[in-house]
C-alpha positions as CSV (number, residue, x, y, z in Angstrom):
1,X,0.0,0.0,0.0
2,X,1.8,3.1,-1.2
3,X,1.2,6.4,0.8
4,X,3.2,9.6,1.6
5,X,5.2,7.3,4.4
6,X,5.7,4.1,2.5
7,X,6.2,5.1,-1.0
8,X,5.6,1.5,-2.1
9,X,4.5,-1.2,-0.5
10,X,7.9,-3.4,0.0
11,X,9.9,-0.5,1.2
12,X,10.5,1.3,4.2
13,X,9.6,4.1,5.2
14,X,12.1,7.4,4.1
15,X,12.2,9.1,7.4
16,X,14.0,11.9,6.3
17,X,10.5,12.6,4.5
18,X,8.5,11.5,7.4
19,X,10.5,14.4,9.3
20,X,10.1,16.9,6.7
21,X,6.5,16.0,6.0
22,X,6.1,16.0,10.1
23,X,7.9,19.5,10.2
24,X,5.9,20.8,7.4
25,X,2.5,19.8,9.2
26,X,4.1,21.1,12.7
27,X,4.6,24.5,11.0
28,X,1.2,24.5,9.3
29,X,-0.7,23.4,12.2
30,X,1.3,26.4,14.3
31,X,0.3,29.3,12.0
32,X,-3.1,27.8,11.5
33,X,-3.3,28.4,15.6
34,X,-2.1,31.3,15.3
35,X,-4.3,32.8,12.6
36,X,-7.3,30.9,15.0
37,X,-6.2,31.8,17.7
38,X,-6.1,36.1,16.6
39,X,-9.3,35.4,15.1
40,X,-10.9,34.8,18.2
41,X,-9.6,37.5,20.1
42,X,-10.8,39.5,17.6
43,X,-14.1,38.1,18.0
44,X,-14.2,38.1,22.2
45,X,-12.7,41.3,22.3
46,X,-15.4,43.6,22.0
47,X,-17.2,41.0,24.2
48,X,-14.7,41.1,26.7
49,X,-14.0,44.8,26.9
50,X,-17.6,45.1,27.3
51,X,-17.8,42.5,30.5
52,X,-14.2,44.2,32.0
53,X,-15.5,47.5,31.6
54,X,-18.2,46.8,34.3
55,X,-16.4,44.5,36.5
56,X,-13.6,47.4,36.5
57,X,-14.7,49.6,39.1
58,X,-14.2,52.9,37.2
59,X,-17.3,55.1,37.3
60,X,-16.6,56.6,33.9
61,X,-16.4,53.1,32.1
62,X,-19.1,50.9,33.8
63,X,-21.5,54.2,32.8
64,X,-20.4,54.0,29.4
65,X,-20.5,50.5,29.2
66,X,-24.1,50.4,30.5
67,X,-25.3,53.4,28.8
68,X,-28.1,51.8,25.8
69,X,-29.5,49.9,29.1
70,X,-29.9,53.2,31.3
71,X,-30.8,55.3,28.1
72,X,-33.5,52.5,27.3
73,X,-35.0,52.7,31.4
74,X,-34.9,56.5,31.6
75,X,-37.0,56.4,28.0
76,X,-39.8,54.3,29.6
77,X,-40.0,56.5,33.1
78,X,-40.0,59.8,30.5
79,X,-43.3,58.1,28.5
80,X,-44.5,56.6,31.5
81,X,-44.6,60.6,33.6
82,X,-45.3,62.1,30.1
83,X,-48.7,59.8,30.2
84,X,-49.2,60.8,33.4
85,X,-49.1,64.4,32.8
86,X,-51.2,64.2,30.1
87,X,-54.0,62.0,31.2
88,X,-54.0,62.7,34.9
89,X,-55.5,65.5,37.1
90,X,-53.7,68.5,38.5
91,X,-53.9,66.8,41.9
92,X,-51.5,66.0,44.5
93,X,-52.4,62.1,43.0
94,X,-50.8,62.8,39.6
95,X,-47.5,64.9,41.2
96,X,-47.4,62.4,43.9
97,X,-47.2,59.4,41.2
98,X,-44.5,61.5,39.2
99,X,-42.3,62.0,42.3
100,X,-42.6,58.1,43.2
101,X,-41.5,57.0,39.1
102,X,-38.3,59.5,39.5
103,X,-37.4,57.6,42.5
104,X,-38.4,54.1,41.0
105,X,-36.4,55.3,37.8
106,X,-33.4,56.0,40.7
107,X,-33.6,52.2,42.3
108,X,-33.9,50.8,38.5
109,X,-30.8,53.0,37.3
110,X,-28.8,51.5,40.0
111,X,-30.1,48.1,40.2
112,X,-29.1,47.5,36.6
113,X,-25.4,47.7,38.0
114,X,-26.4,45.1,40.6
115,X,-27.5,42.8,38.1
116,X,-24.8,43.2,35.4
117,X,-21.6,42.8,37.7
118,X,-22.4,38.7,38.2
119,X,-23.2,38.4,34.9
120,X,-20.2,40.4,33.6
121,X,-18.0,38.1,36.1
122,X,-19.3,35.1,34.7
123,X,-19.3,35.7,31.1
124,X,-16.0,37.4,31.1
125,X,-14.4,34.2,32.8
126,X,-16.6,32.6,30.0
127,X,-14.8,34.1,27.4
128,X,-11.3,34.4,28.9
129,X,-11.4,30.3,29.3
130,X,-12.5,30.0,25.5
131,X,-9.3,31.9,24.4
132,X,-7.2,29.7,26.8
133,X,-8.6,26.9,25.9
134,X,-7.6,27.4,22.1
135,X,-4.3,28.6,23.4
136,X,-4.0,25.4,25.1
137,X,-5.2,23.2,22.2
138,X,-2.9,25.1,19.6
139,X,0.3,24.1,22.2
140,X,-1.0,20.1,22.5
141,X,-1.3,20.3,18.7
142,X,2.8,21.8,18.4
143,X,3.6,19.7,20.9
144,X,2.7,16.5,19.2
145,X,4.2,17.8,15.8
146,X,7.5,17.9,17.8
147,X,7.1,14.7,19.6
148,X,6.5,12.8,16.0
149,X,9.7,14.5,14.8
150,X,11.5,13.7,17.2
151,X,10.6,10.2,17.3
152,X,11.1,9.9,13.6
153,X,14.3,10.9,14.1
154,X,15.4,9.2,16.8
155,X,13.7,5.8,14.6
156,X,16.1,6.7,12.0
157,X,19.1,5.7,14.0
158,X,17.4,3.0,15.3
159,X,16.6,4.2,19.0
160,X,13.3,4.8,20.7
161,X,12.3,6.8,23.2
162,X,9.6,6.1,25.7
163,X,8.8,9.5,26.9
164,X,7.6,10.3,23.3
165,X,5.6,7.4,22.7
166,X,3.7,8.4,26.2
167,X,2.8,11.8,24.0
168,X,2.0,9.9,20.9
């Protein structure tokens, strides 16, 4: 059976080629990783700037970060006292129900901070083990090139070693 190892089928192996092929495929599989792995931080980053910027503890950045979400509550509370204004009585009722929306529009404003931090923890440590992960899988993946071509060459004078088979 002829292959790109045994060129035909009563021969041995050329392990000069199996090394080259091996180092070829090592290199390959390295700048594939690499091209993977700098996709995917470009992916997560946004994603994980976003997350950061609320866990970070800077005023400035968590209020940025969370800005659509407080735009999209202080919207509702505006349409919500506008209705009131519009369709209610010049009472104490309808000043009293405005008064008690502003500070219901205060707890929500600061209870969406409550409820992002976890979720910014979590997610962030979501998408920080993702990028490790590939970082971890592109290393296994040079570290068995290496092993291969090592033991290929280390076949070639006849020798093996049994650390490399263990990472075979």
């Amino acid at each position: 059976m002829a292959n790109a190892y045994y060129p035909s089928s009563n021969k041995t192996p050329d392990l000069s080629q199996t090394k080259t092929q091996l180092t070829g495929y090592g290199n390959d599989s390295f700048a594939s990783g690499q091209q993977n792995y700098q996709k995917g931080i470009q992916d997560f980053g946004p994603a994980l700037d976003y997350w950061n910027s609320i866990l970070s503890g800077n005023k400035s950045e968590m209020e940025s970060a969370t800005a659509p979400e407080k735009a999209d509550i202080l919207s509702q509370y505006r349409a919500k006292r506008k209705q009131m204004a519009a369709t209610g009585s010049r009472s104490g009722g309808t000043n009293e129900a405005v008064a008690q929306s502003e500070f219901s529009q205060a707890g929500d404003v600061a209870g969406l901070m409550q409820k992002l931090r976890p979720q910014a923890a979590k997610e962030s440590s979501a998408i920080a083990g993702q990028i490790t992960d590939a970082g971890l899988k592109e290393s296994d993946m040079g570290m068995q090139a290496i092993a291969q071509m090592l033991q290929a060459g280390v076949a070639e004078r006849g020798q093996t070693i049994g650390i490399l088979n263990a990472l075979l």
